[in-house]
C-alpha positions, 0 to 999 in steps of 0.5 A: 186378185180373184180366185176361183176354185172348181173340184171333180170328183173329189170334196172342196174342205175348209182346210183345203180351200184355205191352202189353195187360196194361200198358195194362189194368193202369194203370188199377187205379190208377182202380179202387183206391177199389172195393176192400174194406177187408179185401181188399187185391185189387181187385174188377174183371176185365177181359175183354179181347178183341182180332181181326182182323177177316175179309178183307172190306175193301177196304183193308188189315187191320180191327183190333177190340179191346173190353173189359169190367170187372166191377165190384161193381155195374156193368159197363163196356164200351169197344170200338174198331176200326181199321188198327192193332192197338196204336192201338185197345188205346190207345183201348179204355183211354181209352174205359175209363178215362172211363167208370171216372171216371164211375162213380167220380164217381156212387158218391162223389156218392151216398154224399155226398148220403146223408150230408147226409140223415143230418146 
């Protein structure tokens, strides 16, 4: 799994890097089922951006984190806002990790119902 980190507005440091690409990457385990059985990489990148939103709020600093996985035929997209940077990076994976389980869920189900046509 490759993951891809892009910032506006805001400093891309080492700690923080390194939370995101912790975070991100617990959910290989979620995508480990998508990989070819002669390639031992997952198919999946993720495009990971996180901002400071502009200084037209009233109350604070305005955080936007949204992320998007390219899988073999699908693309998922989760996106969160908030006052802290870290909560919002936490949220964007749970937002991402159901909607992983969701396409897992189909493409198992699918493969299933052909199988008992065949029979």
């Amino acid at each position: 799994m490759k993951i891809i980190i892009r910032t506006k507005n805001l400093e891309l440091t080492a700690s923080l890097k390194s939370f995101i690409e912790e975070k991100i990457g617990s959910l290989k385990k979620f995508i480990n089922v998508l990989k070819k059985e002669e390639d031992k990489n997952t198919l999946a990148e993720v495009f990971f951006e996180i901002e400071k939103e502009s200084k037209h709020h009233n109350k604070g600093e305005v955080f936007r984190s949204e992320a998007r996985i390219l899988l073999p035929s699908k693309k998922i997209m989760a996106e969160s806002s908030g006052d802290d940077l870290l909560l919002t990076v936490v949220e964007t994976k749970d937002k991402l990790q159901q909607e992983i389980k969701k396409y897992k869920e189909k493409t198992i189900t699918k493969n299933r119902r052909s199988q008992r046509k065949n029979i």
